[in-house]
N, CA, C and O atoms as a DFTB+ gen file, in Angstrom:
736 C
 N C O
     1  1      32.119    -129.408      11.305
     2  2      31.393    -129.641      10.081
     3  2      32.075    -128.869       8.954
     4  3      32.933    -128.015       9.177
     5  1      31.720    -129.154       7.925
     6  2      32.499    -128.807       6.316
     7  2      31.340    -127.889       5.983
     8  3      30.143    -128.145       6.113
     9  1      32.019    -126.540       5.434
    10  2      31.387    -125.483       5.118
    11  2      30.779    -126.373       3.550
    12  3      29.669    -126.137       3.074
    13  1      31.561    -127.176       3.068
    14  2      30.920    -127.529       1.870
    15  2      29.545    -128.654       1.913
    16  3      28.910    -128.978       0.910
    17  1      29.348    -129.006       2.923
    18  2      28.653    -129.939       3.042
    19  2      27.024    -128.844       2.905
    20  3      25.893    -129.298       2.730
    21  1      27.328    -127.644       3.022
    22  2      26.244    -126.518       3.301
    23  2      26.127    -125.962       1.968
    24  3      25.093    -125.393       1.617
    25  1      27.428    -126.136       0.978
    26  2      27.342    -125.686      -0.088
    27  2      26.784    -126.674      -1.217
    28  3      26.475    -126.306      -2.350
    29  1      26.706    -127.927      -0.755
    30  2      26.728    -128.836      -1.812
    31  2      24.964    -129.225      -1.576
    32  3      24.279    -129.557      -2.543
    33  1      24.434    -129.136      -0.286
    34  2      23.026    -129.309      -0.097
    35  2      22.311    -127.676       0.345
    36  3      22.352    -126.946       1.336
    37  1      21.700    -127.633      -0.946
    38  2      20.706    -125.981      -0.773
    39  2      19.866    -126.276       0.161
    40  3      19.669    -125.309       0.897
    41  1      19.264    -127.239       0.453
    42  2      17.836    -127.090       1.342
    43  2      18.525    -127.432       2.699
    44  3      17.861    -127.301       3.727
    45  1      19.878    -127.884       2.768
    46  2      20.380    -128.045       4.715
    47  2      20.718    -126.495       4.901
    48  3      20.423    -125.919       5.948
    49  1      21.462    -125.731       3.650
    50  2      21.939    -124.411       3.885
    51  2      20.974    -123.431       4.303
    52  3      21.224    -122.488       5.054
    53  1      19.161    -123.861       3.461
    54  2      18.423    -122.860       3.880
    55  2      18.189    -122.758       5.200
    56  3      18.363    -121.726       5.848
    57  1      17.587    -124.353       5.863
    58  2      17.111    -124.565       6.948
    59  2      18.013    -123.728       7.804
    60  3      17.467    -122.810       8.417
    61  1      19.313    -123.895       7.946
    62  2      20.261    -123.656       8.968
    63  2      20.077    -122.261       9.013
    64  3      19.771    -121.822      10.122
    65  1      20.233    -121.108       7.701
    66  2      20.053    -119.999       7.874
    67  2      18.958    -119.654       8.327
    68  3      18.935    -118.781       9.194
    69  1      17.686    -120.284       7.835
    70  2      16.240    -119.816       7.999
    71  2      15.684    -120.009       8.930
    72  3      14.819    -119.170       9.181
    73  1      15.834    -121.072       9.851
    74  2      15.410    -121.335      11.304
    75  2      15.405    -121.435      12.355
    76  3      14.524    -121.966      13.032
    77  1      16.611    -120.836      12.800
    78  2      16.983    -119.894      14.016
    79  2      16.636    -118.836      14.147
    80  3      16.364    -118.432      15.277
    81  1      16.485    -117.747      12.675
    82  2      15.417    -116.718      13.000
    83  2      13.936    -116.625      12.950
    84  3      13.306    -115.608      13.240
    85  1      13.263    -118.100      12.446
    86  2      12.011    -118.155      12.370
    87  2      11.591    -118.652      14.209
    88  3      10.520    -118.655      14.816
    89  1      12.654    -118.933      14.520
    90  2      12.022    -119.984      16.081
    91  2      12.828    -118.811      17.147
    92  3      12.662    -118.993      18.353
    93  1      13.641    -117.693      16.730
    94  2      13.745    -116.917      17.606
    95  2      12.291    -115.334      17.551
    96  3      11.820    -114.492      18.315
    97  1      12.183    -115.698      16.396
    98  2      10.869    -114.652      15.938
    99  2       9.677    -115.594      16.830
   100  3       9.178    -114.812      17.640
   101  1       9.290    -116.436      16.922
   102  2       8.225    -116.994      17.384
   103  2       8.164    -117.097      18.447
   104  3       7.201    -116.688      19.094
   105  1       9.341    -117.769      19.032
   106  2       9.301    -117.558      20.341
   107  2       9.395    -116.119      20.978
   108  3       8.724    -116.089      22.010
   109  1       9.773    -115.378      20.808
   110  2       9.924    -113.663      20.485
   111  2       8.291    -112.760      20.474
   112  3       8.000    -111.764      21.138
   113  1       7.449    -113.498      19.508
   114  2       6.285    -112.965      19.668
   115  2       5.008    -113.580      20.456
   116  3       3.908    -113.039      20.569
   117  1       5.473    -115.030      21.056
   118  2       4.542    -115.928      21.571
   119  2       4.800    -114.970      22.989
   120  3       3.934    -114.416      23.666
   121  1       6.084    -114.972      23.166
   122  2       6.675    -114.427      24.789
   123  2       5.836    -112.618      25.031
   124  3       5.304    -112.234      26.073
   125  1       5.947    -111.945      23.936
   126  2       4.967    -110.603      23.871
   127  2       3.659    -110.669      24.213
   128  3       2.942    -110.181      25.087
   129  1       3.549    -111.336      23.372
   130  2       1.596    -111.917      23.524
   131  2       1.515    -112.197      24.935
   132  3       0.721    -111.540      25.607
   133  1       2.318    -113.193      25.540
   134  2       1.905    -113.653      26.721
   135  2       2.067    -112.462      27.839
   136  3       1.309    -112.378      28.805
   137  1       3.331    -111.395      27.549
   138  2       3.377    -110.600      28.451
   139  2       1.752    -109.511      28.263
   140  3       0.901    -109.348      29.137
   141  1       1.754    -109.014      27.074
   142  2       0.399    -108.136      26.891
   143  2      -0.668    -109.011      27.628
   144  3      -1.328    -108.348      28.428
   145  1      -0.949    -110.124      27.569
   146  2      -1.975    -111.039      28.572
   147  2      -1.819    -110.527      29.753
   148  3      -2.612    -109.769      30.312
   149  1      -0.700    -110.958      30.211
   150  2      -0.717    -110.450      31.890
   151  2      -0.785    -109.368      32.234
   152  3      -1.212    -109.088      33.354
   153  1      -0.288    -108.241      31.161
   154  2      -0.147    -106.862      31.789
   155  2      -1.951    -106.482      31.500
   156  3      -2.451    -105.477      32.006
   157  1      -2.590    -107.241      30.815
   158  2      -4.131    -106.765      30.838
   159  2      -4.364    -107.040      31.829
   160  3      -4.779    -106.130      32.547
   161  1      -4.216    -108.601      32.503
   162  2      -4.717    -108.868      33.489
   163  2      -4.247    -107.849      34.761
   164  3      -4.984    -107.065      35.358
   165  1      -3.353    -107.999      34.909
   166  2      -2.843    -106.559      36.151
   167  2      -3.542    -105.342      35.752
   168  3      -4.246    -104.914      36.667
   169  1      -3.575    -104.682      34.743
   170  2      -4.847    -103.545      34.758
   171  2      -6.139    -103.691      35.591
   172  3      -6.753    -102.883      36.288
   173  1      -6.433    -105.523      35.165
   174  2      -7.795    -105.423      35.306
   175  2      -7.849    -105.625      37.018
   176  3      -8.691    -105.051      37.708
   177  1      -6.696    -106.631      37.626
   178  2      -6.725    -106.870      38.727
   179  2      -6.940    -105.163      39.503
   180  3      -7.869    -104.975      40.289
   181  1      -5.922    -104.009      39.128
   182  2      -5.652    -102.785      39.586
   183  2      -7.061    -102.336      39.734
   184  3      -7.573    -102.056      40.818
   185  1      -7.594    -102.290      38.705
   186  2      -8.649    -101.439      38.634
   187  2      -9.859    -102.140      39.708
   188  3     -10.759    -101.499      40.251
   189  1      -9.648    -103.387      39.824
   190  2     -10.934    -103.782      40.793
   191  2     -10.015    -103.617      41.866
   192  3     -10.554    -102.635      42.375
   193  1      -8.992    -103.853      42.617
   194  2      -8.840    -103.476      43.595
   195  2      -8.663    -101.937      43.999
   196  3      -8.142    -101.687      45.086
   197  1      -9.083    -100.889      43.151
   198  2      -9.885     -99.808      43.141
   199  2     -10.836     -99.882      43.798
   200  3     -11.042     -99.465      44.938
   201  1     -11.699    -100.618      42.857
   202  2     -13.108    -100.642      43.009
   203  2     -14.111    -101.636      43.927
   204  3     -15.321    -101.410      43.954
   205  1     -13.674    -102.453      44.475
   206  2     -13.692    -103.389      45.534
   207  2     -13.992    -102.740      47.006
   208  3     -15.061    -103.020      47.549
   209  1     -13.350    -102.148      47.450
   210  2     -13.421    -101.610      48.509
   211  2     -15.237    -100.947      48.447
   212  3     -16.118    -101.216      49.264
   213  1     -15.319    -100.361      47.646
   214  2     -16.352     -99.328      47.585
   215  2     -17.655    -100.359      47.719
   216  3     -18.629    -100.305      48.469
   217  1     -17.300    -101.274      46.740
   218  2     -18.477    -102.555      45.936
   219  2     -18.832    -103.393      47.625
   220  3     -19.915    -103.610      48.167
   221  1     -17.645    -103.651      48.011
   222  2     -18.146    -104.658      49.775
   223  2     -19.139    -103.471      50.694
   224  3     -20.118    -103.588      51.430
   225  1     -18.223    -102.179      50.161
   226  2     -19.074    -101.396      51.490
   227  2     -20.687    -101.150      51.142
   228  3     -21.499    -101.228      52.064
   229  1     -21.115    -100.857      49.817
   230  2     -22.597    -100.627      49.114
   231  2     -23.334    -101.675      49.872
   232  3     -24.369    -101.540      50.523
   233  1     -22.058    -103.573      49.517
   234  2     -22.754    -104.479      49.986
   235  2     -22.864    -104.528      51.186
   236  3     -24.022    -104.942      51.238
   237  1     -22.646    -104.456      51.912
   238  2     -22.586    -104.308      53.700
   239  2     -23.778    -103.749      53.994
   240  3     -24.694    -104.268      54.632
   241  1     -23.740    -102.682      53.514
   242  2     -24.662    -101.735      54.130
   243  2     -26.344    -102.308      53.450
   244  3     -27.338    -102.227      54.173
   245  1     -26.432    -102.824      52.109
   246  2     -27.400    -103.431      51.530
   247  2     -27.478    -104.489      52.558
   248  3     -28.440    -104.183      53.262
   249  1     -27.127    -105.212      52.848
   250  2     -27.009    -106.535      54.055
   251  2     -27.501    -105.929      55.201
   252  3     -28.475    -106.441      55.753
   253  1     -27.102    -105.137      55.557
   254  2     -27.434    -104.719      56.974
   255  2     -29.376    -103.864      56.429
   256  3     -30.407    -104.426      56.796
   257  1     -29.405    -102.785      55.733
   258  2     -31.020    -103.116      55.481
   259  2     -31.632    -103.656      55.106
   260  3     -32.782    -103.217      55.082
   261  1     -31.426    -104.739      54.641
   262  2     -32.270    -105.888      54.403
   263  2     -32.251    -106.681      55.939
   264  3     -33.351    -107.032      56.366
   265  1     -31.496    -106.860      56.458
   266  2     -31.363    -107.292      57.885
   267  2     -32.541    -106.442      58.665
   268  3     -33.566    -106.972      59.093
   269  1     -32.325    -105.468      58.745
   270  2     -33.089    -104.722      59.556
   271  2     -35.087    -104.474      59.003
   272  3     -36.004    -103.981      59.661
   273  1     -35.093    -104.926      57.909
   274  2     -36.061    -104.718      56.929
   275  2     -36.991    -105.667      57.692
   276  3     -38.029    -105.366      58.282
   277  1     -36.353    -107.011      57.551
   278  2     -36.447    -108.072      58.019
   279  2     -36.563    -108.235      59.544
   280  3     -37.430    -108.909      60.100
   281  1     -35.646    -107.582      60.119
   282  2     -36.005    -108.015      61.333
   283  2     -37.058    -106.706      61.769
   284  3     -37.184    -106.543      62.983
   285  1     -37.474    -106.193      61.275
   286  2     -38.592    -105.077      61.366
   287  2     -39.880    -105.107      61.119
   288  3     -40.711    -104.366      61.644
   289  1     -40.277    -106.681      59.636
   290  2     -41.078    -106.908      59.726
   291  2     -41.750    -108.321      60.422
   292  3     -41.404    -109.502      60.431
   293  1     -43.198    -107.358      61.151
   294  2     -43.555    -109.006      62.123
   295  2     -44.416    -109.990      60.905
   296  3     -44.675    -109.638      59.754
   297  1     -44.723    -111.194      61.503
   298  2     -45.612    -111.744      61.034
   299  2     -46.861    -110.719      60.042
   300  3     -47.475    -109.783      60.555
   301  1     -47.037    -111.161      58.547
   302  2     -48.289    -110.578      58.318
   303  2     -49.600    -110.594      58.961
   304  3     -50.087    -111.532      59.593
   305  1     -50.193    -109.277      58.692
   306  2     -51.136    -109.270      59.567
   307  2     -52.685    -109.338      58.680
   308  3     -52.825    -108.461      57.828
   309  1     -53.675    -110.206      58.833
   310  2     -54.636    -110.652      57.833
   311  2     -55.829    -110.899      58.759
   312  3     -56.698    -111.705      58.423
   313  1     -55.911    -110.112      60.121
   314  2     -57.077    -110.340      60.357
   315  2     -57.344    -108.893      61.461
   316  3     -56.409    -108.228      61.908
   317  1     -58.674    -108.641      61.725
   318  2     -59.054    -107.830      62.742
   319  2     -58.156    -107.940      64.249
   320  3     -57.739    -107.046      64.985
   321  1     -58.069    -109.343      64.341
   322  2     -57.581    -109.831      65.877
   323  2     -56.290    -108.851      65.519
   324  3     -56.083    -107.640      65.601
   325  1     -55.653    -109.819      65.150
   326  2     -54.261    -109.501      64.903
   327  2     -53.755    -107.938      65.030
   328  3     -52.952    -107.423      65.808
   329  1     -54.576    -107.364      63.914
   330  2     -54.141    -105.605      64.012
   331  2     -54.348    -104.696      65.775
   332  3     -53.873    -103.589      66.028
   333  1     -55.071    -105.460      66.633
   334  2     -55.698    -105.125      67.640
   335  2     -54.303    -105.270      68.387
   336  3     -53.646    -104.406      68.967
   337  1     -54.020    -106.780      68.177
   338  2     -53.010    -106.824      69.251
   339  2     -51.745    -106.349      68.964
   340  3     -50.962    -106.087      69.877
   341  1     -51.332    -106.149      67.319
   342  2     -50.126    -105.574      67.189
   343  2     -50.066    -104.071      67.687
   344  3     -49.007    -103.571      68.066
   345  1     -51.377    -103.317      67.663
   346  2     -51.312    -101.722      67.663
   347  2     -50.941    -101.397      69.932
   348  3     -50.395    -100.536      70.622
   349  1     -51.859    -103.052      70.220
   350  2     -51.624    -102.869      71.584
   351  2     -50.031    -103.059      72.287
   352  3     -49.734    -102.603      73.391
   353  1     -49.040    -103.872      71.344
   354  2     -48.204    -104.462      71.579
   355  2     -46.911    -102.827      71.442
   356  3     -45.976    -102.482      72.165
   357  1     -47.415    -102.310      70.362
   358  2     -46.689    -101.042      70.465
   359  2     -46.806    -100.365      71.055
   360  3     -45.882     -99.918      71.734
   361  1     -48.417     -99.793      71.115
   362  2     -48.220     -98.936      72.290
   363  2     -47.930     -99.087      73.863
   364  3     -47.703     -98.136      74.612
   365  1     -47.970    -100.327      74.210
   366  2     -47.109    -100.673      75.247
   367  2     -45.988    -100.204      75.634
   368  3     -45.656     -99.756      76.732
   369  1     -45.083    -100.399      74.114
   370  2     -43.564    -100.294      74.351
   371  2     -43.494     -98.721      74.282
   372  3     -42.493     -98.228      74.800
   373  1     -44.649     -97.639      73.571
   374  2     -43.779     -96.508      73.591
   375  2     -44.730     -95.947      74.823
   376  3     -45.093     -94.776      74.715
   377  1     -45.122     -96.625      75.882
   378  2     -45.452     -95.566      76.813
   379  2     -47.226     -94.955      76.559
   380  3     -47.733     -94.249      77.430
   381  1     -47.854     -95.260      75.543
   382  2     -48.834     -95.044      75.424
   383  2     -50.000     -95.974      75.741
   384  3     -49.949     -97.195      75.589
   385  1     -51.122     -95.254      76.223
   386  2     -52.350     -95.546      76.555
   387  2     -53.605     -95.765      76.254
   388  3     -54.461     -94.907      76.466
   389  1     -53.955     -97.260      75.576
   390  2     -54.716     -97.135      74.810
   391  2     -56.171     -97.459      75.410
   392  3     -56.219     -98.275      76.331
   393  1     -57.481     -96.812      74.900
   394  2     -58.399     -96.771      75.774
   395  2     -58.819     -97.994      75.129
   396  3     -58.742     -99.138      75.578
   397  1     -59.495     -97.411      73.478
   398  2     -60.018     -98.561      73.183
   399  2     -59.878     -98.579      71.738
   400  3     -59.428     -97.494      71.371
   401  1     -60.132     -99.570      70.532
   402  2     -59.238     -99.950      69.566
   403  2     -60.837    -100.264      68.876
   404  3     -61.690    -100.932      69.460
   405  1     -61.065     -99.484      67.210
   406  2     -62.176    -100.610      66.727
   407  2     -61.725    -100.638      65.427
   408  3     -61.190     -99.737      64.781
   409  1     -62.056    -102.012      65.041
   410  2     -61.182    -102.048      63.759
   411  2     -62.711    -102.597      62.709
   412  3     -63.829    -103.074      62.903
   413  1     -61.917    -102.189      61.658
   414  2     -63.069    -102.596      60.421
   415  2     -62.955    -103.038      59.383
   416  3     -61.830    -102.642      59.079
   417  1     -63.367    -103.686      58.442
   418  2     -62.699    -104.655      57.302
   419  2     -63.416    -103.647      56.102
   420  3     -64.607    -103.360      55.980
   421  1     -62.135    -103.177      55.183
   422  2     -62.860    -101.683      54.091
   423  2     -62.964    -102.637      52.741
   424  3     -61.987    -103.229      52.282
   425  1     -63.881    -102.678      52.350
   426  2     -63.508    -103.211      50.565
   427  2     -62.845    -102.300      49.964
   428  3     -62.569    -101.178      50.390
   429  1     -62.552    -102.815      48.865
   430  2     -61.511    -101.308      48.225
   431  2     -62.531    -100.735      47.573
   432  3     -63.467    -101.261      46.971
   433  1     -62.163     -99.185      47.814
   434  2     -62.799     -97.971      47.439
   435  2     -62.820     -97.624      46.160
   436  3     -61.896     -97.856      45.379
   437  1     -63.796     -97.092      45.894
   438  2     -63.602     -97.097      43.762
   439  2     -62.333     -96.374      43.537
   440  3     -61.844     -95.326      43.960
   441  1     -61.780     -97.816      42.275
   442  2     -60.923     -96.969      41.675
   443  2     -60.055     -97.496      42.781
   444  3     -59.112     -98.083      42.249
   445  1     -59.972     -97.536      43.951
   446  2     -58.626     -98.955      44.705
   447  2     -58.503    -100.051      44.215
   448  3     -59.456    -100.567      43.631
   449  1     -57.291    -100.681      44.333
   450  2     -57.132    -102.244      44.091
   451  2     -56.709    -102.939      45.276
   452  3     -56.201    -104.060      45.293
   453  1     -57.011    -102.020      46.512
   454  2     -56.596    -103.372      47.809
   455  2     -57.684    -103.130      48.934
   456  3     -58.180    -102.022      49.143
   457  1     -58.046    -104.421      49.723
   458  2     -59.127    -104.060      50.364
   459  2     -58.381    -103.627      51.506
   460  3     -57.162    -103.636      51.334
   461  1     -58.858    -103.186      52.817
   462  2     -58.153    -102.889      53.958
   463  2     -58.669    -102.827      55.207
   464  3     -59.874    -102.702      55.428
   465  1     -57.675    -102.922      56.188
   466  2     -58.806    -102.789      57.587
   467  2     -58.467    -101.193      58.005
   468  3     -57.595    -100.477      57.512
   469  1     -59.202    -100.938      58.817
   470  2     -59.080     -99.617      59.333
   471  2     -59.740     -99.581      60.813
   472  3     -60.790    -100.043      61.260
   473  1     -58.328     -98.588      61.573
   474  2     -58.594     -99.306      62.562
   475  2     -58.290     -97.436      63.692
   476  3     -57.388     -96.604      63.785
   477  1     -59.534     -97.625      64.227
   478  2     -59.597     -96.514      64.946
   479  2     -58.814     -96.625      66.759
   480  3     -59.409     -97.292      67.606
   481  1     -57.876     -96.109      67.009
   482  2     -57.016     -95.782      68.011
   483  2     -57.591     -94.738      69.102
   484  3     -57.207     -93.581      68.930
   485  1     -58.401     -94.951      70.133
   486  2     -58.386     -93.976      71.378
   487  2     -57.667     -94.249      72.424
   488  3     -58.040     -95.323      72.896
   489  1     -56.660     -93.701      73.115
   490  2     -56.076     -93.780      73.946
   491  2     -55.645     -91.910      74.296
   492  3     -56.167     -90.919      73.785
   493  1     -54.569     -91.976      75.296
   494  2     -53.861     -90.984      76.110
   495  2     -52.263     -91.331      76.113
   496  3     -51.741     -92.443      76.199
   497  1     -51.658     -90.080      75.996
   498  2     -50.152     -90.453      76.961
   499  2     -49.509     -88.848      76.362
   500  3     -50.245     -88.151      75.664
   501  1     -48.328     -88.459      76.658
   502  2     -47.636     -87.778      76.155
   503  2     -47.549     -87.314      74.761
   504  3     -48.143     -88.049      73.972
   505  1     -46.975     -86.303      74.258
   506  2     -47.468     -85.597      72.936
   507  2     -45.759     -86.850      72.494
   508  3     -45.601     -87.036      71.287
   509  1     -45.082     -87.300      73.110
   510  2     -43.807     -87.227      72.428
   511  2     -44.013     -89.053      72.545
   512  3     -43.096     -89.740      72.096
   513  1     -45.104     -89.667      73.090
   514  2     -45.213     -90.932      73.187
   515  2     -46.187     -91.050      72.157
   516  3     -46.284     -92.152      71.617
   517  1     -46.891     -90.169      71.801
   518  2     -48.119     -90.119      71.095
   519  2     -47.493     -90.248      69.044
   520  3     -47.956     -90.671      67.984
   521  1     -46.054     -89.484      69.610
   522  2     -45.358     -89.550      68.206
   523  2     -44.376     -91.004      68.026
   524  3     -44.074     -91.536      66.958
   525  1     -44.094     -91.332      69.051
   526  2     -43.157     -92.512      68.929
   527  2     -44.041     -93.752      68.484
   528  3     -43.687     -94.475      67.553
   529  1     -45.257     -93.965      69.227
   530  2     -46.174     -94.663      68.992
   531  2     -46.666     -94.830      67.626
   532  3     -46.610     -95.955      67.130
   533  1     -47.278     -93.570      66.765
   534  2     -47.221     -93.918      65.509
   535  2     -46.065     -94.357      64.149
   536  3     -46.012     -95.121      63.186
   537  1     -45.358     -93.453      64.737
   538  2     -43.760     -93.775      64.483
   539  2     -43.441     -95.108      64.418
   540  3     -43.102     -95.908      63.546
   541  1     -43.627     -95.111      65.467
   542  2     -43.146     -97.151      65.583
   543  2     -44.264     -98.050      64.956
   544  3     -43.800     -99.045      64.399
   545  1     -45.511     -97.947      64.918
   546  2     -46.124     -98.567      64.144
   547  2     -46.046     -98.805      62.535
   548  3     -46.202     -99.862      61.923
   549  1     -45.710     -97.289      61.951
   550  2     -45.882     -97.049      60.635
   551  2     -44.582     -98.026      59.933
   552  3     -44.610     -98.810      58.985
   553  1     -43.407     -97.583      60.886
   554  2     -41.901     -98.240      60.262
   555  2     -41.984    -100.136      60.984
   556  3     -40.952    -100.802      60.894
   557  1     -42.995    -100.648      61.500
   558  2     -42.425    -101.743      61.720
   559  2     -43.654    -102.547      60.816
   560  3     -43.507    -103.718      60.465
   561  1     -44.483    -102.006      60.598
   562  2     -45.370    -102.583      59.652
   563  2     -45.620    -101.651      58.406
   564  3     -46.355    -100.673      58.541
   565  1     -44.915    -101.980      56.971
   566  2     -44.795    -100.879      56.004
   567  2     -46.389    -100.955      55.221
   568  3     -46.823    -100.383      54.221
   569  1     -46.774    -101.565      55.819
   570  2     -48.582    -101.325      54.465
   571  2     -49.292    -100.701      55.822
   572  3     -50.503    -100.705      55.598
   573  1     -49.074    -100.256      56.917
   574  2     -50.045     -99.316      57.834
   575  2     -49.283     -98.237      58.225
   576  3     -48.130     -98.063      58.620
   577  1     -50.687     -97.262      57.902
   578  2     -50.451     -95.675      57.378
   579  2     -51.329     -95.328      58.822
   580  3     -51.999     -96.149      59.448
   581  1     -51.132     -93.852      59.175
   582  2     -51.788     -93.280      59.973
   583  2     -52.300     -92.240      59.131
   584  3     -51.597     -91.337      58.676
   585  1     -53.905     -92.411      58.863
   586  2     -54.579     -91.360      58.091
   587  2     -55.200     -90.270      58.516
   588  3     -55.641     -89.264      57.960
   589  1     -55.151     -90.654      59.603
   590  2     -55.639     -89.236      60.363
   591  2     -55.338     -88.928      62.211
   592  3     -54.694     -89.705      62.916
   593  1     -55.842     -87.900      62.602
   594  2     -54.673     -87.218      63.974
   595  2     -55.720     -86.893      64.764
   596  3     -56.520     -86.562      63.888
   597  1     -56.416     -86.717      66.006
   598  2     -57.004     -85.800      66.307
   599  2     -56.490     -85.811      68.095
   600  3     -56.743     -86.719      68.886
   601  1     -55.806     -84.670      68.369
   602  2     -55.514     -84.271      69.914
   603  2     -56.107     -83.527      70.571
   604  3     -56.293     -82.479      69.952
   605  1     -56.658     -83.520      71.877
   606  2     -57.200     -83.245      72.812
   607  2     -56.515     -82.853      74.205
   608  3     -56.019     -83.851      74.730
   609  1     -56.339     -81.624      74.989
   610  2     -55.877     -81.809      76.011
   611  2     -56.778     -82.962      76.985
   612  3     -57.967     -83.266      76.895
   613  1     -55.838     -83.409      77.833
   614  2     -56.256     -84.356      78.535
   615  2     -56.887     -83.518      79.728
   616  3     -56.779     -82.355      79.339
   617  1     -57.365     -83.507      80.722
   618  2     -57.932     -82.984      81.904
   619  2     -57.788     -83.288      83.120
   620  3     -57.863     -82.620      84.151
   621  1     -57.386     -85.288      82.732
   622  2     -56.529     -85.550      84.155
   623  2     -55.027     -85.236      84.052
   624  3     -54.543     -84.813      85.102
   625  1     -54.284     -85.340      83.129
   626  2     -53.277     -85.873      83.156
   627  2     -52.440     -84.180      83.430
   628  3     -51.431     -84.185      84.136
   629  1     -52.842     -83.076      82.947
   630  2     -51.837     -81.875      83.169
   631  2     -52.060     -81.531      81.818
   632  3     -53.057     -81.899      81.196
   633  1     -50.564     -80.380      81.046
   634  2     -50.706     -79.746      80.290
   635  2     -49.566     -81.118      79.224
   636  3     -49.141     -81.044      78.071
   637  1     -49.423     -82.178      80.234
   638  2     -48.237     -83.197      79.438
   639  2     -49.126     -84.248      78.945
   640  3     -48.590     -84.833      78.004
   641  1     -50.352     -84.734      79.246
   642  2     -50.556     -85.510      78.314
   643  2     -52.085     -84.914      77.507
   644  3     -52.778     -83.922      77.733
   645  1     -52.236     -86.348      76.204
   646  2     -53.031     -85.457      75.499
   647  2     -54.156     -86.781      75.196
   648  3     -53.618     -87.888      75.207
   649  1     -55.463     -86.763      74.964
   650  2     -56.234     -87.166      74.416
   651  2     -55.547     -87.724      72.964
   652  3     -54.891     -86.881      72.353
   653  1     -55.648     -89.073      72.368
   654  2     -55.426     -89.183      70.789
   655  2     -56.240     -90.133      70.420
   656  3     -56.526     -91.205      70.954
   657  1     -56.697     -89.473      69.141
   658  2     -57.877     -90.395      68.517
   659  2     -57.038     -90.353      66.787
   660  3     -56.878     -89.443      65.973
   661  1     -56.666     -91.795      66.796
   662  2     -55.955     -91.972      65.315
   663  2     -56.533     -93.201      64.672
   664  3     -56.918     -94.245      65.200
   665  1     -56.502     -92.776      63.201
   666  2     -56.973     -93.557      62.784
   667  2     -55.579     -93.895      61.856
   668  3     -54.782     -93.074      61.403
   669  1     -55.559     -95.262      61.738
   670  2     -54.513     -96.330      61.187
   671  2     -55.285     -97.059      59.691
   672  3     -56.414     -97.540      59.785
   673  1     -54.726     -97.061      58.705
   674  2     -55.369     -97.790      57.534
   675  2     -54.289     -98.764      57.115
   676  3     -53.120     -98.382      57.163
   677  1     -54.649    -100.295      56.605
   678  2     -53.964    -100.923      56.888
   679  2     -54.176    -101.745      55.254
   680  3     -55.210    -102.395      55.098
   681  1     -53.378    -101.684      54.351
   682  2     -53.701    -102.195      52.787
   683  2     -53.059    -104.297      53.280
   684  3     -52.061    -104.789      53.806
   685  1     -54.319    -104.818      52.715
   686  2     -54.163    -105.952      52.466
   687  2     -53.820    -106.245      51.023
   688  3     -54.511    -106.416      50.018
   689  1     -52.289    -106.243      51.302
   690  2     -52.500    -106.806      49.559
   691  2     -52.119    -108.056      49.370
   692  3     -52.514    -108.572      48.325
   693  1     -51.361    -108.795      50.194
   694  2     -51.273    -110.516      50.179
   695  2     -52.959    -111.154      49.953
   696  3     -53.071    -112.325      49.592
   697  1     -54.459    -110.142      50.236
   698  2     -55.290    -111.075      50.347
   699  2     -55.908    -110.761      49.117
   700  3     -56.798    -111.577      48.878
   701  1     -55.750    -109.634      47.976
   702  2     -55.667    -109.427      46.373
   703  2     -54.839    -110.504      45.646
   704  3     -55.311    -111.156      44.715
   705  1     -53.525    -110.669      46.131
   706  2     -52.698    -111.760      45.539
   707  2     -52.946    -112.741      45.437
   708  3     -52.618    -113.314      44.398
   709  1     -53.791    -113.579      46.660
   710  2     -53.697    -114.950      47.145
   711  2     -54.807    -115.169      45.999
   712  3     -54.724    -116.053      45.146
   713  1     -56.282    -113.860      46.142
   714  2     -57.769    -114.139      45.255
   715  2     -57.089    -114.141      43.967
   716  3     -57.529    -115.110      43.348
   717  1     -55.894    -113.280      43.001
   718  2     -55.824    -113.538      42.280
   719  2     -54.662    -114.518      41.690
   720  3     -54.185    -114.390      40.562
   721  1     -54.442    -115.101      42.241
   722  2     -53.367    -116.285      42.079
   723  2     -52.001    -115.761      42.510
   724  3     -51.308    -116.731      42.818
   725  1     -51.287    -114.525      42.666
   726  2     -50.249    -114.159      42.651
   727  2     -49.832    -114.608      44.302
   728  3     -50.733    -114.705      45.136
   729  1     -48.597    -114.830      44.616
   730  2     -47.412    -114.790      45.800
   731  2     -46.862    -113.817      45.997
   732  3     -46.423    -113.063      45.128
   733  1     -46.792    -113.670      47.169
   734  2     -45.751    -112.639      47.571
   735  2     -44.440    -113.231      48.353
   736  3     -43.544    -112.471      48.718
């Protein structure tokens, strides 16, 4: 090409000078931009694979008590029968001896908002069956409380087992919910 052909047209001379550095500048700062993109993204990737590890294990372990929550609680319990046979069904398993069981339907007490049954426990067995027994009741059904204790040496059994008279209180609150429209 003829240097004059650049001299004789001003606007081919500008272009030629002017737009190799406008399209090496652009492409130049499009290519920056895009790197600052990724290098955010790799921060951000870094930092959760930090933090990941920690986040599955919280979740795991949330999974596993709710698992166990669940598999801990039985069927609700909403009637006299029922509390009879769940309290018999435990003390079965921990070795304890139950004589005899009376249960009672409480309105709520002034100034309560749940009605409840309450349910008196006489039986016998070991001081350490006598603890597993409530133990296991209280954690497999979370609205029944043991409100009160009373031990006795036994007379047949030796200095190992003991007389127990417990009383169990048991909050109905699915049957507040249901009267007042609410679900559980």
């Amino acid at each position: 090409m003829e240097i004059g052909r650049f001299k004789a047209n001003k606007k081919r001379l500008i272009a030629w000078v002017v737009i190799p550095p406008l399209l090496t500048v652009s492409v130049g700062l499009s290519t920056y931009a895009f790197q600052q993109r990724e290098l955010w993204r790799l921060q951000q990737a870094e930092s959760l694979t930090e933090v990941l590890p920690s986040i599955i294990q919280i979740r795991d372990e949330a999974a596993a008590l709710l698992k166990n929550f669940n598999e801990s609680s039985p069927e609700e319990i909403v009637s006299e029968n029922q509390l009879i046979s769940f309290l018999q069904d435990i003390a079965q398993q921990q070795n304890f001896l139950v004589n005899t069981i009376q249960v009672d339907r409480l309105a709520p007490a002034a100034g309560g908002k749940f009605p409840r049954l309450n349910a008196v426990v006489q039986g016998s067995g070991s001081f350490s069956a006598i603890q597993l027994y409530i133990n296991k009741a209280e954690s497999v059904n979370q609205m029944l409380s043991a409100s009160s204790i009373n031990l006795s040496q036994s007379r047949d059994g030796g200095d190992e087992y003991f007389g127990a008279k417990i009383t169990f209180d048991l909050l109905l609150i699915n049957e507040v919910l249901s009267s007042t429209g609410g679900a559980r």
